[in-house]
N, C-alpha and C positions, 0 to 999 in steps of 0.2 A: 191599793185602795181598800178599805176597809167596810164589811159587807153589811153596814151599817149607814153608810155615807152613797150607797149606788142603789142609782133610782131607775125608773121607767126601764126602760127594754136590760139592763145591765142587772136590776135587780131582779129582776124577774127571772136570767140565767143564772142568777146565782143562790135563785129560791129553788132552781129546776136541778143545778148542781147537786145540790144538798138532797134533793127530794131522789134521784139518779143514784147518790152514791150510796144512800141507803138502803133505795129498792135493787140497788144490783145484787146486795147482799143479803136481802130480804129479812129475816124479823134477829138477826143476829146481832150479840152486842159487842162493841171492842171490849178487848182483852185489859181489865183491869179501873175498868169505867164503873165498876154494881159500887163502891159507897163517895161517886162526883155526886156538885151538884145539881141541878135541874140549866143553871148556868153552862159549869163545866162541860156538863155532856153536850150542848148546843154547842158552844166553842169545839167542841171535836166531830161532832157534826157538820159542822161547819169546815173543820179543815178537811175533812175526806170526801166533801163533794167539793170542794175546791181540785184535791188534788184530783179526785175524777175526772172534772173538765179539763185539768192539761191536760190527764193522760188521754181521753178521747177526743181532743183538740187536735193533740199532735197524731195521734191514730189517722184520724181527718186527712190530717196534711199530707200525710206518706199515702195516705190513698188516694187522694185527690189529685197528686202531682204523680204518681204512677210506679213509686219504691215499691219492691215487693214486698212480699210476706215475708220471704226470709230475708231479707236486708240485713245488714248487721244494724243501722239504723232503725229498722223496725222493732229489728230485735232487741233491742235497747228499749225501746218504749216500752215494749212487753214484758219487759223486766220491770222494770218501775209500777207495772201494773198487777204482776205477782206479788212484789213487794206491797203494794199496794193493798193485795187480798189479808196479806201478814196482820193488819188492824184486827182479822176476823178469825183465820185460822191460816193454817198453812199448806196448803195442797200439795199433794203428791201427783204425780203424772197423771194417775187413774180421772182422779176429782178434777185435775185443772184441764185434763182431753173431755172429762161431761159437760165442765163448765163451758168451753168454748163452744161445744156443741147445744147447752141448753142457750146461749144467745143469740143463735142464729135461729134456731126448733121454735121456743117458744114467743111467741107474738108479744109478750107484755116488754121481755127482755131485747128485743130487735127494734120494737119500735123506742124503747128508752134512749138503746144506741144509736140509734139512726135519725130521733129525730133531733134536725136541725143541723144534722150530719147528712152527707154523702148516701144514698140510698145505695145498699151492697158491701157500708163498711159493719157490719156485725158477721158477714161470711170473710171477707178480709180478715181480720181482728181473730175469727175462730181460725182461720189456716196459720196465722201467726204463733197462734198459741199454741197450735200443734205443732209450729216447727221448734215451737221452746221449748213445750213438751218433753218431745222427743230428743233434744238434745241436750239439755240440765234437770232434767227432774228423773228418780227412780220411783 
């Protein structure tokens, strides 16, 4: 479906997507976006809070149904969500163990992931991360 076409409660998650996948990343712009146009950059806008909501969709799901943090299916999502951060820049271990830590620490970041999510998955989600962390990133 096309986020053009989705109304009442649909559009509105997909106005909060967009609005989520920007503020996780705060005032940062994709890598190769400075001469899109006004268009363009909403079209990718659009896909990176799209793809935000799988990824803390499925985050959701693994928590809600009781996978751990190191799952290898967890860890799969957390990958995707690394990948993920690649629109913005590339973290090294150091950056992607603050990160995990600044979503759980900071309020603005906790409530983005949590609401309408599972309360508890932004310390989930940062244990995950540290166990990616700590096993594919130097």
């Amino acid at each position: 479906m096309q986020p053009n076409n989705l109304s009442g409660s649909a559009a509105l998650e997909q106005t909060e997507a967009v609005e989520d996948g920007t503020a996780l990343i705060g005032s940062l712009t994709p890598a190769g976006t400075g001469n899109l146009s006004p268009a363009q950059k909403q079209a990718i806008a659009h896909k990176i809070g799209q793809d935000w909501q799988r990824i803390s969709s499925a985050v959701a799901e693994l928590f809600a149904t009781g996978v751990p943090s190191n799952d290898p299916r967890t860890q799969q999502v957390v990958h995707e969500h690394y990948q993920w951060l690649g629109h913005f820049w590339t973290p090294d271990r150091a950056s992607y163990l603050r990160l995990a830590e600044m979503y759980v620490n900071q309020p603005k970041f906790r409530h983005r992931i949590e609401r309408r999510k599972p309360k508890g998955m932004a310390a989930y989600l940062r244990d995950a991360m540290t166990t990616y962390a700590w096993a594919r990133l130097r």
